[in-house]
C-alpha positions as CSV (number, residue, x, y, z in Angstrom):
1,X,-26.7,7.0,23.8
2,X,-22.9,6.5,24.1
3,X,-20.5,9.0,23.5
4,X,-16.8,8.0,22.0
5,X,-14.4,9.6,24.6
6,X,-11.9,9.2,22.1
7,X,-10.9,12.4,20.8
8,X,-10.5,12.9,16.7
9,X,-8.3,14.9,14.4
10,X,-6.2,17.1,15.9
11,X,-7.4,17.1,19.5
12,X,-7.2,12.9,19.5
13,X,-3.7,13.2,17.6
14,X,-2.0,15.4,20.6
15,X,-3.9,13.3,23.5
16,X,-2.1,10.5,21.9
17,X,1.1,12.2,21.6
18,X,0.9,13.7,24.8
19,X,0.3,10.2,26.4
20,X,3.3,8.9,24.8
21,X,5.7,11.5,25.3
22,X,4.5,9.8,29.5
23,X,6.7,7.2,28.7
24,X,9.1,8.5,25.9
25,X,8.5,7.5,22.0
26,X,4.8,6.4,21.3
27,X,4.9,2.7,19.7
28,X,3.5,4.0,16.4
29,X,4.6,0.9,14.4
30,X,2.1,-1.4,16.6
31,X,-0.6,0.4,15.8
32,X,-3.3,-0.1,12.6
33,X,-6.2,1.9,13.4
34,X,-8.7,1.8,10.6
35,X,-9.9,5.3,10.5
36,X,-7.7,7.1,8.2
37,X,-8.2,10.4,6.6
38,X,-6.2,13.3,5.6
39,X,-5.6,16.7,7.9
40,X,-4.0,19.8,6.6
41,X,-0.6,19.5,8.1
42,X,2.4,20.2,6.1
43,X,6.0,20.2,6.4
44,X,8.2,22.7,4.9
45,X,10.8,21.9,3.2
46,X,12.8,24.3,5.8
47,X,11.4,22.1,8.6
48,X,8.8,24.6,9.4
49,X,5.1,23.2,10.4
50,X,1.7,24.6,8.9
51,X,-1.8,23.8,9.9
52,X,-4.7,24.9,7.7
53,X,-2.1,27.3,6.1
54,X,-0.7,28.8,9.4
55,X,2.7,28.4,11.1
56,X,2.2,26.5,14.0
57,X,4.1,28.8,16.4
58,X,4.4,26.4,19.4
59,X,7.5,24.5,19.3
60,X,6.3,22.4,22.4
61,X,3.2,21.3,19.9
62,X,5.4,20.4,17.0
63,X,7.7,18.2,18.8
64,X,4.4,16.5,20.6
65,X,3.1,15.9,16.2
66,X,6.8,15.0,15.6
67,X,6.6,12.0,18.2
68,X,3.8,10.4,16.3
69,X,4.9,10.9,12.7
70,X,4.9,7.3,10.7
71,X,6.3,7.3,7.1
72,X,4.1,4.5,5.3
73,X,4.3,3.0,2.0
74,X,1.3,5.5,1.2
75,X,3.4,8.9,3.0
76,X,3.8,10.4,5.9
77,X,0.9,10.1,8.9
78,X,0.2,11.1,12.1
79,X,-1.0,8.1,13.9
80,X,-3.1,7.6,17.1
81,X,-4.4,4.0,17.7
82,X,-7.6,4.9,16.7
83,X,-6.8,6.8,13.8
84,X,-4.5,7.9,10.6
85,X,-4.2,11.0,9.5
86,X,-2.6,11.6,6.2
87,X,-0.3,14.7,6.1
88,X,2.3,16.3,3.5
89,X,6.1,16.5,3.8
90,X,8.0,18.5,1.1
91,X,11.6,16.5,1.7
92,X,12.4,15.1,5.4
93,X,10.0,15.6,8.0
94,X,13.0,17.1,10.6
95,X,16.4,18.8,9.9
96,X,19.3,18.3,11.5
97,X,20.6,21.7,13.2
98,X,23.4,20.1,15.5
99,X,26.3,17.6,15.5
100,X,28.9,16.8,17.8
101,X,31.3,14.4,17.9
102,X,31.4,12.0,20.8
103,X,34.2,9.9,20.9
104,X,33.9,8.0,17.6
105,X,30.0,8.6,17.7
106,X,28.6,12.1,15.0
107,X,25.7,12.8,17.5
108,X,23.0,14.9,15.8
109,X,20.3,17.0,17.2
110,X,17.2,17.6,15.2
111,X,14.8,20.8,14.8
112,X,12.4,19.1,16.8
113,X,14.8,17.3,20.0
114,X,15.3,14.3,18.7
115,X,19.4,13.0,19.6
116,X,20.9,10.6,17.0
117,X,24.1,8.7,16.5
118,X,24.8,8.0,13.1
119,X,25.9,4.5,12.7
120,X,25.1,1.1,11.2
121,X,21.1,1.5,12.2
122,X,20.9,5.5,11.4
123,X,22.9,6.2,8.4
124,X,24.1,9.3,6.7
125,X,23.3,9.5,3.2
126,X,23.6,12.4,0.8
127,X,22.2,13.2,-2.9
128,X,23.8,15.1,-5.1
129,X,21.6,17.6,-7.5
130,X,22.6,16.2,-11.2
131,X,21.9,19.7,-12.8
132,X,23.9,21.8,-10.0
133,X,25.7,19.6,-8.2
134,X,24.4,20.5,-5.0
135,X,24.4,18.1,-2.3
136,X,21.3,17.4,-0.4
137,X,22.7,15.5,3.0
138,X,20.1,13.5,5.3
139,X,20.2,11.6,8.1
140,X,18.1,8.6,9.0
141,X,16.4,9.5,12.6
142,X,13.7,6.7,13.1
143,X,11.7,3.8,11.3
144,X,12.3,5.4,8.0
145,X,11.8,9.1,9.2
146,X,15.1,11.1,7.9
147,X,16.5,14.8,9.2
148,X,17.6,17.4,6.4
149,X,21.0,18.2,7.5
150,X,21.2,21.6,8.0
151,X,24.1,23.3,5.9
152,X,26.5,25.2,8.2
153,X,25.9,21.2,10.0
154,X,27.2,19.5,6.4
155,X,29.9,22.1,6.5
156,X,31.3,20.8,9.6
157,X,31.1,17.0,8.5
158,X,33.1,18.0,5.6
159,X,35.6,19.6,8.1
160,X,35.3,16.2,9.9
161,X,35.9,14.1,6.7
162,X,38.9,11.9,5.5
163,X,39.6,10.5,2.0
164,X,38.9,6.7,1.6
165,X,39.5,4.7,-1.9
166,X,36.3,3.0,-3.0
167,X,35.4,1.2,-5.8
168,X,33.9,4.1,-7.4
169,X,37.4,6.2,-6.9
170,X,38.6,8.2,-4.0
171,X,35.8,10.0,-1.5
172,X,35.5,12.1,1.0
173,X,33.8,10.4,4.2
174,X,32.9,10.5,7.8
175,X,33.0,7.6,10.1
176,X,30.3,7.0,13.2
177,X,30.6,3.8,15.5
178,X,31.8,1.6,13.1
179,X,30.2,2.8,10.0
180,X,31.8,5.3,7.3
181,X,29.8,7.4,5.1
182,X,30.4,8.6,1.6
183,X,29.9,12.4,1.5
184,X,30.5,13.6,-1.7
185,X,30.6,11.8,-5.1
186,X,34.3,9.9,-6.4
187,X,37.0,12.2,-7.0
188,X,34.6,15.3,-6.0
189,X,37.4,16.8,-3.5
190,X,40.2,16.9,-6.0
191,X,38.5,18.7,-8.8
């Protein structure tokens, strides 16, 4: 009789972390395992992680998880290379609870310790709520994985933004190495 030293579920999703985090970001892209299932993980929309229900309370445990979180056609997995577990995200899997600017660089830092330039390849976008107006700012972190940004952090980008004339009329934007970012719909800043 053989026994699988693989570990499963939970237990085989931080091994697999944890041996990543060795070398810094797991390659979760290369790998296609077939097992896939669904565990009772869930994100908040507040960036708060549950399992089976419960807070999980150790930070150093969600930022292992957050290091192996894919975003697939089908949603958002944990991924090992021998298994995918299926998991639910209310918005953005991370929010975005820092910026700085760096020279001409908006440097973010996420809930979960993850440090992003915005730019060309990790753009800011932001929707606005059609019934309230409300804007819902995100930035992209990783292979399709997006931050919330935080608001006091959206507050400070509009302190940081500068009026540019676009097709759509003029709007209130920030600029990142090389790339500017519309903020706020056309004409939004003047009313």
């Amino acid at each position: 009789m053989t026994v699988d030293p693989t570990p499963s579920g939970l237990a085989g999703v931080t091994a697999a972390a944890k041996k990543g985090g060795e070398r810094g970001l797991p390659p979760v892209h290369l790998w296609h395992p077939e097992h896939c299932g669904d565990i009772d993980i869930r994100i908040r929309k507040d960036g708060v992680w549950f399992h089976e229900g419960t807070p999980i309370g150790r930070e150093a445990l969600v930022r292992l998880f957050s290091t192996v979180l894919r975003l697939d056609p089908d949603g958002y997995h944990l991924v090992t290379p021998v298994e995918k577990l299926k998991i639910q995200v209310e918005d953005a899997p991370f929010i975005a609870t820092r910026v700085d600017q760096v020279g001409d660089a908006l440097r973010f830092e996420t809930n979960v310790g993850d440090v992003v330039e915005a730019g060309p390849d990790n753009a800011i976008r932001v929707e606005t709520d059609p019934e309230t107006g409300e804007p819902r700012p995100y930035l992209h972190v990783r292979r399709g994985l997006e931050a919330l940004i935080a608001r006091p952090v959206f507050y400070e980008l509009v302190e940081l933004a500068a009026e540019r004339d676009t097709p759509q009329g003029p709007r209130l934007g920030v600029a990142s190495n090389g790339a500017w970012f519309p903020i706020a719909p056309a004409g939004a800043h003047r009313g």
